[in-house]
NUMARPA-332391 format. One record per residue: residue in one letter; residue number from 1; x, y, z of N, C-alpha, C in turn. Coordinates in nm, 3 decimals. Each point is the difference from the previous one (the first is absolute). Layout:
<recs>
a	NUM	X	Y	Z	X	Y	Z	X	Y	Z
...
</recs>
This chain:
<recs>
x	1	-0.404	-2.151	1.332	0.104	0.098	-0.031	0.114	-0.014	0.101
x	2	0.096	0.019	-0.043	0.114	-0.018	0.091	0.123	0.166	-0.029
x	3	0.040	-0.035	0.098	0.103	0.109	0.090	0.147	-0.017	-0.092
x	4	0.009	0.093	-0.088	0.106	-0.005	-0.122	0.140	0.130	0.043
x	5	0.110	-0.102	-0.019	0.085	0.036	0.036	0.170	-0.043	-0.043
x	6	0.021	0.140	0.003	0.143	-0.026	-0.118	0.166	0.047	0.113
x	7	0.100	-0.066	-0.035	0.069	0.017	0.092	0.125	0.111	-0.079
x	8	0.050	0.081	0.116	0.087	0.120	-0.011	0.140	-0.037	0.085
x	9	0.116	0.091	-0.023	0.094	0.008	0.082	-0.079	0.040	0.193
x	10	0.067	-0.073	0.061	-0.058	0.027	0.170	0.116	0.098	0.012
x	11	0.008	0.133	0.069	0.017	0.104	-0.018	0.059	0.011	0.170
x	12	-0.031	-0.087	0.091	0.012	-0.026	0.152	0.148	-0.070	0.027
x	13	-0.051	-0.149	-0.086	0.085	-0.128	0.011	0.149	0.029	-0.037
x	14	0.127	-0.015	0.071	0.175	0.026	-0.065	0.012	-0.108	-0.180
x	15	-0.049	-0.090	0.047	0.011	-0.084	-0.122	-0.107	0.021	-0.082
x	16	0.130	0.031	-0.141	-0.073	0.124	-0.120	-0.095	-0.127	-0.079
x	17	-0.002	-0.132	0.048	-0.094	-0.130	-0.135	-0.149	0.004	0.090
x	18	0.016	0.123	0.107	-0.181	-0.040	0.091	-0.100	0.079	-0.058
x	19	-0.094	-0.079	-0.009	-0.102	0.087	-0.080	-0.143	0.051	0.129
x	20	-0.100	0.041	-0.053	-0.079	0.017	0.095	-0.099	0.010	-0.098
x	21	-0.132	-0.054	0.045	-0.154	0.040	-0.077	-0.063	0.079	0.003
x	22	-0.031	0.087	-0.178	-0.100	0.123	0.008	-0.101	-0.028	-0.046
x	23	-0.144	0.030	0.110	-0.110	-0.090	-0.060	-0.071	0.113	-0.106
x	24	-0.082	-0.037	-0.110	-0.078	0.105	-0.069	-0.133	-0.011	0.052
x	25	-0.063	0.093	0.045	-0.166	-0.023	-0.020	-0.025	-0.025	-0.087
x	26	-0.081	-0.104	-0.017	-0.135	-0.007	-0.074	-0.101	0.099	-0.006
x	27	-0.042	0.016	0.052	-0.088	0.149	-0.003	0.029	0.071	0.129
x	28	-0.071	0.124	0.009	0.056	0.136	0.073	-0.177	0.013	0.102
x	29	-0.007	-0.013	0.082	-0.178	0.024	0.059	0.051	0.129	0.062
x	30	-0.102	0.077	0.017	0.002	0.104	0.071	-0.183	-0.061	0.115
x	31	-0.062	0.116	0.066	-0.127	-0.035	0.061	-0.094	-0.038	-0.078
x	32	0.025	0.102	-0.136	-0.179	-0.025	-0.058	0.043	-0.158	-0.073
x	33	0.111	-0.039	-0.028	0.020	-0.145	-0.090	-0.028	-0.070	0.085
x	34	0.048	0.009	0.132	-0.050	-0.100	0.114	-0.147	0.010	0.019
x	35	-0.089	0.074	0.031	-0.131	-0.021	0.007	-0.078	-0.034	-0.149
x	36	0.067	0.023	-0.112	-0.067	-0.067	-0.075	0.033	-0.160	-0.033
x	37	0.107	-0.030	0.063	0.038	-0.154	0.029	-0.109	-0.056	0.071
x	38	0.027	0.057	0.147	-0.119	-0.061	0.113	-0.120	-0.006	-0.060
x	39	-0.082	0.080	-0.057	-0.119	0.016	-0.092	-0.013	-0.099	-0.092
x	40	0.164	-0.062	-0.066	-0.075	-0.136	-0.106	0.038	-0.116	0.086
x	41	-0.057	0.052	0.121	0.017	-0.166	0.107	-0.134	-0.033	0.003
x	42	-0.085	0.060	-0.060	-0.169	-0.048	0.068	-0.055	0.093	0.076
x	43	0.108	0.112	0.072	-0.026	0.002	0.185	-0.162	0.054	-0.106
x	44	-0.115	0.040	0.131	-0.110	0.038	-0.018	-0.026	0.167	0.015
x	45	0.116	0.020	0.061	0.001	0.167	0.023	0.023	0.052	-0.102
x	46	0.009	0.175	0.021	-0.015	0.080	-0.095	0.149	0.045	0.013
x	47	0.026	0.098	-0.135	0.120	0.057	0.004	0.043	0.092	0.115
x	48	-0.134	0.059	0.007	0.031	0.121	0.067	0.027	-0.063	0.166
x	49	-0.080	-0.107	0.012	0.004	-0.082	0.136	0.102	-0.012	0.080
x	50	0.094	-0.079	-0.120	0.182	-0.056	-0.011	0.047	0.104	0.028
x	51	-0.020	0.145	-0.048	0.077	0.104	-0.003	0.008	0.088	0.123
x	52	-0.147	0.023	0.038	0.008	0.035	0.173	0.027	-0.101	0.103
x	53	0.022	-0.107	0.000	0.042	-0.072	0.074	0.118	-0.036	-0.024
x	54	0.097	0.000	-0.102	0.109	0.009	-0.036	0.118	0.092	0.068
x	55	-0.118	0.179	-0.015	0.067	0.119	0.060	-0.026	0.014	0.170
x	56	-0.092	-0.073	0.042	-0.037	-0.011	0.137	0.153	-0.076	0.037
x	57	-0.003	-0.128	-0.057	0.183	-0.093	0.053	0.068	0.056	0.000
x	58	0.050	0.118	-0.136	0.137	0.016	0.046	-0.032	0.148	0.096
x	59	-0.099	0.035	-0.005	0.029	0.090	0.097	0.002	-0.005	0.182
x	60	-0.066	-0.078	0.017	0.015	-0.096	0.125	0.131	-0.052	0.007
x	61	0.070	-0.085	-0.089	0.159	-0.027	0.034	0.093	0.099	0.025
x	62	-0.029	0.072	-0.098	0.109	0.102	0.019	-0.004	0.101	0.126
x	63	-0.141	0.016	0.068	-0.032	0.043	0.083	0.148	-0.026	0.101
x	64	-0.105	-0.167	0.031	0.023	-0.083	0.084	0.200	-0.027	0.068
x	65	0.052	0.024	-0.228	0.154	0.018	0.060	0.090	0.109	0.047
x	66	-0.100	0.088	-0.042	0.053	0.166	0.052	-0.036	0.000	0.133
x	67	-0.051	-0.053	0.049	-0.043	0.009	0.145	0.075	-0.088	0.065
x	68	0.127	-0.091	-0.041	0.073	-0.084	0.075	-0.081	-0.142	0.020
x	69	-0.074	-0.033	-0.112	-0.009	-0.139	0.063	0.026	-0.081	-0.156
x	70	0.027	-0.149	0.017	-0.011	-0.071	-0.080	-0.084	-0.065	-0.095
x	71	0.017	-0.017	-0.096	-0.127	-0.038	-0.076	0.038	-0.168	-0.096
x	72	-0.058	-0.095	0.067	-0.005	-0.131	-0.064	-0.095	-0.027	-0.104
x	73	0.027	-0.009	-0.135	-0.120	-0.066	-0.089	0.021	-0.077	-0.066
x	74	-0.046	-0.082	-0.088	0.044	-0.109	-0.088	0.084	0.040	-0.115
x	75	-0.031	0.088	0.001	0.071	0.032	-0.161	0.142	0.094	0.097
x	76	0.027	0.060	0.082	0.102	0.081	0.017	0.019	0.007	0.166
x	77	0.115	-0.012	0.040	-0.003	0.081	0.156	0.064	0.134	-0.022
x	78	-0.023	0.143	0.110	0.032	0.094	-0.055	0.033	0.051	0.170
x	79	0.120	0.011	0.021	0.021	0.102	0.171	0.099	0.102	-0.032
x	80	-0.049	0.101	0.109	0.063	0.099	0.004	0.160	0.012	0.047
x	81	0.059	0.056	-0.109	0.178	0.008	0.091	0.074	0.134	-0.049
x	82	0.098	0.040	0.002	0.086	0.089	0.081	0.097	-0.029	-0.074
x	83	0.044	0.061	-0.122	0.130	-0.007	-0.049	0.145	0.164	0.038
x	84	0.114	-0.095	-0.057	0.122	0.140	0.089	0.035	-0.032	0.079
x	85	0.116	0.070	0.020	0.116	-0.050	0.171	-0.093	0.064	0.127
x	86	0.059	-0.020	0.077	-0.049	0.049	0.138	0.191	0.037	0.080
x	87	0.020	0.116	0.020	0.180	0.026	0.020	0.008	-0.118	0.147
x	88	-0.125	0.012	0.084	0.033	-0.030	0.118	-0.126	-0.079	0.058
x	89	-0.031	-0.044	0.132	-0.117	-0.002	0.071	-0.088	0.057	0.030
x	90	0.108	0.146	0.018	-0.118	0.150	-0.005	-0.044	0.062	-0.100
x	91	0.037	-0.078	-0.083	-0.036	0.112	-0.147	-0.162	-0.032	-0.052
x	92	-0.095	0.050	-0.013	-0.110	0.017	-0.035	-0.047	-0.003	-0.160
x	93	-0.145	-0.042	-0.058	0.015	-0.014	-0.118	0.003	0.212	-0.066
x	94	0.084	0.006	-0.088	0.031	0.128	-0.079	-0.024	-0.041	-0.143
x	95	-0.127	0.097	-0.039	-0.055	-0.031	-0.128	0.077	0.038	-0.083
x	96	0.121	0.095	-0.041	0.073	0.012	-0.040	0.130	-0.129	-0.015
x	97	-0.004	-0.097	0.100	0.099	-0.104	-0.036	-0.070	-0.133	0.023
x	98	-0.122	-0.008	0.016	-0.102	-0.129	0.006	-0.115	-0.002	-0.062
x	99	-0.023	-0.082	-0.065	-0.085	-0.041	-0.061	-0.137	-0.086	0.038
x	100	-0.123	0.017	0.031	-0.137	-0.065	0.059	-0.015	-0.063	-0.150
x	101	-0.018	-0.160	0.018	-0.023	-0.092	-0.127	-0.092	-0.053	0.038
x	102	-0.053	-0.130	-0.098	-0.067	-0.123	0.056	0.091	-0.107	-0.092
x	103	0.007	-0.073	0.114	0.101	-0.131	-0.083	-0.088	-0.129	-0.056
x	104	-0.004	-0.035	-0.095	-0.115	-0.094	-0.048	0.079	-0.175	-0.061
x	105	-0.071	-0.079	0.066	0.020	-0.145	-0.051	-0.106	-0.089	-0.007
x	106	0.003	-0.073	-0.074	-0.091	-0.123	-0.132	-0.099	-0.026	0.152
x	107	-0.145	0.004	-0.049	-0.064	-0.094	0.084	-0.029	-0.086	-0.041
x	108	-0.039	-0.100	0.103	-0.054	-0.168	0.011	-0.062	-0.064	-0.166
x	109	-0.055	0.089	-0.070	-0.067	-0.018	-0.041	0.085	0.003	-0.199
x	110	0.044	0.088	0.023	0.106	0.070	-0.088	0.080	-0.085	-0.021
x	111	0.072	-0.042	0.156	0.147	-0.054	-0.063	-0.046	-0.204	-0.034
x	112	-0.140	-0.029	0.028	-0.043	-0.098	-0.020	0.000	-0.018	-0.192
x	113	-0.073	0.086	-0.037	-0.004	0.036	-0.166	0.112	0.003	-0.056
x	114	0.108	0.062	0.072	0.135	0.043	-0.095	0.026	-0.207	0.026
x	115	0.015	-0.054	0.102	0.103	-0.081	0.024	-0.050	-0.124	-0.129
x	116	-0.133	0.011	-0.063	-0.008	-0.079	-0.054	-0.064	0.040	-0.143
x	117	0.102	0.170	-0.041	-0.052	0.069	-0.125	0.105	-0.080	-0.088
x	118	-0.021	-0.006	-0.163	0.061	-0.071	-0.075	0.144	0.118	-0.053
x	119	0.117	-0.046	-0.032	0.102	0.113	-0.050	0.008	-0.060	-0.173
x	120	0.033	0.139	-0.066	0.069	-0.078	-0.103	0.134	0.090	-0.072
x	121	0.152	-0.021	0.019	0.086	0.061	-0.085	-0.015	0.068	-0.183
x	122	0.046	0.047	0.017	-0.019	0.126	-0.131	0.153	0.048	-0.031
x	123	-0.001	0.011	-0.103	0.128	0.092	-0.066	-0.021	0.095	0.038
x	124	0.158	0.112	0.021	-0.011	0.124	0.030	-0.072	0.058	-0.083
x	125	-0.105	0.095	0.025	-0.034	0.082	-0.168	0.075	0.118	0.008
x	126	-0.046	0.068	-0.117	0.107	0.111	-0.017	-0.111	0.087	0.060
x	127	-0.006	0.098	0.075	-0.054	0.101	0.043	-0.099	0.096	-0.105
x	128	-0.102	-0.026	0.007	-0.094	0.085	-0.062	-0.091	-0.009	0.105
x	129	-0.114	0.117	-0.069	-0.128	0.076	0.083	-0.077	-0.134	-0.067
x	130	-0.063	-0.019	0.143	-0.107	-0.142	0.026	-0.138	0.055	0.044
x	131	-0.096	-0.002	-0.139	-0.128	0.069	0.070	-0.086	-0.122	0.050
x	132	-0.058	0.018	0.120	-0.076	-0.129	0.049	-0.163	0.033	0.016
x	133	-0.040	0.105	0.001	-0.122	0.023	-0.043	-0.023	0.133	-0.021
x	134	-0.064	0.050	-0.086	-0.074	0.116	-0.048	-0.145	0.033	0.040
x	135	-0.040	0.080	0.051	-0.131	0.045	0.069	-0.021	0.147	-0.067
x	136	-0.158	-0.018	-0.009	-0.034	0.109	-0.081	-0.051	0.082	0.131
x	137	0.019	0.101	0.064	-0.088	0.020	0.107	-0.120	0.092	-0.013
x	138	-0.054	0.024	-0.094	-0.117	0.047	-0.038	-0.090	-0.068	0.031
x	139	0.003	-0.149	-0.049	-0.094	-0.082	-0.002	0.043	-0.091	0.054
x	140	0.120	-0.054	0.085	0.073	-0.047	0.101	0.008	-0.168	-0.085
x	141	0.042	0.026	-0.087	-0.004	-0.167	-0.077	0.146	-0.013	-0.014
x	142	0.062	-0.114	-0.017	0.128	0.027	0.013	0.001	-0.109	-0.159
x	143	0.122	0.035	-0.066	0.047	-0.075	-0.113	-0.100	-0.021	-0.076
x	144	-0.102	0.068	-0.016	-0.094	0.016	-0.130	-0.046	0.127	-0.045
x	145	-0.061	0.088	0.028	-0.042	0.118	-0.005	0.101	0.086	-0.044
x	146	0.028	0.102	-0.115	0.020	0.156	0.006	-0.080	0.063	0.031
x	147	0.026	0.097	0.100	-0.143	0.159	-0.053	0.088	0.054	-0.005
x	148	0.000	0.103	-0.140	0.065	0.085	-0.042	-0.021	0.135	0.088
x	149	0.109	0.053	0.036	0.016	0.122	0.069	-0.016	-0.002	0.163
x	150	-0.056	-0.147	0.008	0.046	-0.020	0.165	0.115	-0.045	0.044
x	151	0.055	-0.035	0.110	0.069	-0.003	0.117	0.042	-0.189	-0.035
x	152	0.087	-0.023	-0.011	0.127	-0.132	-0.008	0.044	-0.023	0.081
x	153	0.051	-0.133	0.079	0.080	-0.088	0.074	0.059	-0.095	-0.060
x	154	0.159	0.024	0.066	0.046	-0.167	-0.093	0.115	-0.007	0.105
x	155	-0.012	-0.143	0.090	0.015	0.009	0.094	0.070	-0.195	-0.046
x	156	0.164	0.002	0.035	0.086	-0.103	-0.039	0.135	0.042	0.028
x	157	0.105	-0.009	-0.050	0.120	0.011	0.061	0.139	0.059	-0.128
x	158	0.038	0.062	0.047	0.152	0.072	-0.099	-0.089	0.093	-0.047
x	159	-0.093	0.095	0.064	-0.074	0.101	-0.108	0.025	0.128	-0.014
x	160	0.078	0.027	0.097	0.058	0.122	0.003	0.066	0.077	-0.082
x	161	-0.035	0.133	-0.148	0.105	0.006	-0.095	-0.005	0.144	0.052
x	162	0.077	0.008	-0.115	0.112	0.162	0.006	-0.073	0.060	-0.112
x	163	-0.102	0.103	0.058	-0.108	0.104	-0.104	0.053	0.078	-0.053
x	164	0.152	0.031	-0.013	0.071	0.107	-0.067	0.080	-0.086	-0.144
x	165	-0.024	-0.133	0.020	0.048	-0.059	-0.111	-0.131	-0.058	-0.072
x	166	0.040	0.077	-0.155	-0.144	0.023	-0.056	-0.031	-0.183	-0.046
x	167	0.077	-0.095	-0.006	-0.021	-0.120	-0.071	-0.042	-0.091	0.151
x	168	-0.004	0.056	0.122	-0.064	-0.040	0.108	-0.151	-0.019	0.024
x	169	-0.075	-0.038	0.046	-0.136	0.011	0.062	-0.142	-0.070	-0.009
x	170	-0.065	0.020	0.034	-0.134	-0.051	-0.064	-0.099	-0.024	-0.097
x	171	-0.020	-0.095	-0.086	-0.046	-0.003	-0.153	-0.109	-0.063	-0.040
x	172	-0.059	-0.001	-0.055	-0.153	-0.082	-0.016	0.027	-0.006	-0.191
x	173	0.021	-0.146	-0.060	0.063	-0.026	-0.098	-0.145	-0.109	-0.064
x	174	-0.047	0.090	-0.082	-0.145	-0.034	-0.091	0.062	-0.144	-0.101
x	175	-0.090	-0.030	-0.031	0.006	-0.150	-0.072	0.066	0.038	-0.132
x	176	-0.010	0.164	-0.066	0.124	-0.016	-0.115	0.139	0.021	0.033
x	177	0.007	-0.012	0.139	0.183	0.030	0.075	0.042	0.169	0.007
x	178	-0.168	0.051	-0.006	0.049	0.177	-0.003	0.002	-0.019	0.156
x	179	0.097	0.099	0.059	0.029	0.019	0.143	-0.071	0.153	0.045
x	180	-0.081	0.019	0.120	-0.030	0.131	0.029	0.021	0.018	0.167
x	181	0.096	0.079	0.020	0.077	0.027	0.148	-0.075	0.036	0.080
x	182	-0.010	-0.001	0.070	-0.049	0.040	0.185	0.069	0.115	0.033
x	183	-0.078	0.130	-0.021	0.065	0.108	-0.013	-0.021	0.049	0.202
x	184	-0.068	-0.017	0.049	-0.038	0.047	0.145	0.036	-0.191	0.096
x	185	0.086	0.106	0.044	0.075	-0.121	0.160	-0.038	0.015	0.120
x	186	-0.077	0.000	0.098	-0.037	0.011	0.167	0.104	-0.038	0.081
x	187	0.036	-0.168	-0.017	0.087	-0.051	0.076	0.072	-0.081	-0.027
x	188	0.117	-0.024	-0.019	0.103	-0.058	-0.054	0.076	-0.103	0.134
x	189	-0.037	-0.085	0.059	0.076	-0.101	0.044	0.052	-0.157	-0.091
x	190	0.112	-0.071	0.057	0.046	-0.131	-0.034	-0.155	-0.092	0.002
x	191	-0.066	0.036	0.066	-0.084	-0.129	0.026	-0.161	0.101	-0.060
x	192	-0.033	0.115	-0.028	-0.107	0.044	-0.042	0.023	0.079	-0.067
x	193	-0.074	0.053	-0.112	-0.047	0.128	-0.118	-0.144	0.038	0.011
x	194	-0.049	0.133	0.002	-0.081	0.028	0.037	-0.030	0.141	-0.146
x	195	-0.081	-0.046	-0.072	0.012	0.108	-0.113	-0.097	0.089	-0.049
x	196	-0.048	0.025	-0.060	-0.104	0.122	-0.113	-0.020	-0.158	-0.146
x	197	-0.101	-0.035	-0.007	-0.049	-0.050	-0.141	0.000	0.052	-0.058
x	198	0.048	0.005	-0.129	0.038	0.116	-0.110	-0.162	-0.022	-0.049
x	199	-0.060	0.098	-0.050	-0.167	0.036	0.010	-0.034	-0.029	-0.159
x	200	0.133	0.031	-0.111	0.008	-0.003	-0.161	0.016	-0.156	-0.038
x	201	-0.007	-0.116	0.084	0.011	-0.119	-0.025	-0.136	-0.031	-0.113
x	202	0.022	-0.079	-0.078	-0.119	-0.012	-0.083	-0.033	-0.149	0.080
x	203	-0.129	-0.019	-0.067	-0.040	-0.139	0.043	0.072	-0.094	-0.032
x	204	0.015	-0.139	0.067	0.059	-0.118	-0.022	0.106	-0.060	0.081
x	205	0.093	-0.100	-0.015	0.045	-0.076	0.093	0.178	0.119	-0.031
x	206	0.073	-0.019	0.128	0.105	0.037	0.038	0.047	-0.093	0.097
x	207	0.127	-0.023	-0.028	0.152	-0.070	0.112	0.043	0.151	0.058
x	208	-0.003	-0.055	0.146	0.092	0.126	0.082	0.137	-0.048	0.002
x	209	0.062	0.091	-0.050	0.154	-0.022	0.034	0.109	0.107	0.101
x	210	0.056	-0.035	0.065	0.060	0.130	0.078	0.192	-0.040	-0.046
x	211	0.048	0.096	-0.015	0.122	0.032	-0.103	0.089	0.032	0.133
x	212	0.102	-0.029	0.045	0.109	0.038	0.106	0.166	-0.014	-0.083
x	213	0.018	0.104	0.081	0.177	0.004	-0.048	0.047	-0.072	0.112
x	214	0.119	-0.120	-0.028	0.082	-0.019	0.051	0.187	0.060	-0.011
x	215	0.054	-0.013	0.128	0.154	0.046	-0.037	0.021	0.122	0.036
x	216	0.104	0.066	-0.005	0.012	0.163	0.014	0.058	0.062	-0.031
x	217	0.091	-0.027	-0.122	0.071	0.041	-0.147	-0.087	-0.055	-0.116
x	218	0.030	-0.096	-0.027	-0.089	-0.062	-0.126	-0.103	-0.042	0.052
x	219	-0.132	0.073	0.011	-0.120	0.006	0.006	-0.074	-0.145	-0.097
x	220	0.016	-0.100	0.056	-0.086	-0.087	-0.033	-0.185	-0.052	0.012
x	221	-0.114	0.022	-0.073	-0.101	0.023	0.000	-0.064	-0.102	-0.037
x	222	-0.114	-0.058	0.095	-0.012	-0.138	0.068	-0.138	-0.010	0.017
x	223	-0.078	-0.072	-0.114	-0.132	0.030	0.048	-0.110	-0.126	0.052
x	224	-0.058	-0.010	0.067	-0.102	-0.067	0.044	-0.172	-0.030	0.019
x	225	-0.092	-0.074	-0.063	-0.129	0.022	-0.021	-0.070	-0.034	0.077
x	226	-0.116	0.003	0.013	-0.135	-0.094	0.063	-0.029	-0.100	-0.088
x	227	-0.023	-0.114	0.089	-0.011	-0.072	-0.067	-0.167	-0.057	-0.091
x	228	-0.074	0.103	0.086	-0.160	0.052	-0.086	-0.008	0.090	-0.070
x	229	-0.123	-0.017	-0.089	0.030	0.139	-0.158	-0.124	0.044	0.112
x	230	0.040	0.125	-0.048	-0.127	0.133	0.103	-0.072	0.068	-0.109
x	231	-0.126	-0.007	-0.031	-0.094	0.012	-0.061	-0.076	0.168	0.048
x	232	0.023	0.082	-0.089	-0.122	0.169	-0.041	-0.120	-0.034	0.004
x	233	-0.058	0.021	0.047	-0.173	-0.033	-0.055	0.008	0.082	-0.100
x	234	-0.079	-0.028	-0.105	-0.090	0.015	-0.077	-0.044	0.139	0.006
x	235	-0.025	0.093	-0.141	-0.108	0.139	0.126	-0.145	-0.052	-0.059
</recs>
């Protein structure tokens, strides 16, 4: 798989012919996608294994950078710094005009992978909601499973719509093209949806589609699917 990327006006550069590269993910990981990655490596451990030792790391780093020291690893370096003016020599940090960060760059290991990841150019697309995986979290299966009346994730990019515009939102569209809405929303970000399974789904296969308006006069409505049919059990 390679690193896909389409070029835009550069927005920095005086000369209006410079472009600059916007890369798309390929997919979106959050923790649990990452440990179920590591898991189809072979390793011999358990989930739960990965997972306390997972939360043991970052809590030790972060420790480690709140406490003023540096932290070197393969995948990331991470040190503590100090953003905001300082008026003078005497002036002291004021949490009101400074900021306590951690400044982070590529480790050894990282920038070894990127230097020899594959790219490939792409046409601009036109902006629609990009679902990159669907998770049922009932039964924590992702891109196969409905359970009706549980709890949804759909976690990809442009997903953010406007719930006051009724031709907006979340849809589960049955194999005769009848559409039935996602009446209950939790969380509405660009990059996640977090919903209510409508519970009246009958059995059988469904395409998720999520519906967004573009524009802000002429409301243009822009929709985007999974690219797996999500299957009701049976009762």
């Amino acid at each position: 798989m390679a690193i896909k990327y389409y070029l835009q006006p550069n927005p920095v550069t005086p000369d209006p012919n410079d472009q600059s590269a916007r890369v798309l993910s390929n997919k979106v990981h959050d923790l649990d996608s990452i440990i179920k990655e590591m898991l189809k490596r072979g390793s011999t451990v358990t989930e739960a294994d990965v997972r306390a030792v997972v939360t043991v790391l970052f809590e030790v780093v972060t420790d480690e950078v709140a406490d003023g020291n540096s932290v070197n690893l393969p995948l990331v370096n991470i040190r503590p710094s100090i953003n905001g003016v300082f008026a003078n020599v005497s002036d002291s940090y004021d949490p009101s005009r400074h900021v306590k960060n951690a400044s982070l760059t590529k480790g050894l290991s990282l920038m070894s992978k990127m230097a020899s990841a594959k790219v490939e150019k792409i046409s601009k697309p036109v902006p629609t909601p990009t679902l990159i995986e669907f998770t049922d979290i009932n039964s924590g299966i992702t891109n196969s499973i409905l359970t009706r009346g549980g709890i949804g994730q759909i976690v990809g990019e442009e997903l953010k719509f406007n719930p006051d515009n009724v031709d907006e939102g979340i849809y589960f569209i049955a194999d005769d093209n009848t559409p039935t809405k996602v009446a209950v929303i939790a969380n509405r970000t660009e990059g996640k949806l977090m919903f209510s399974i409508p519970a009246d789904l009958a059995p059988g296969g469904y395409r998720l589609e999520v519906r967004k308006g573009y524009g802000k006069t002429n409301i243009v409505v822009r929709s985007g699917s999974l690219s797996d049919l999500l299957q009701t059990p049976m009762v």
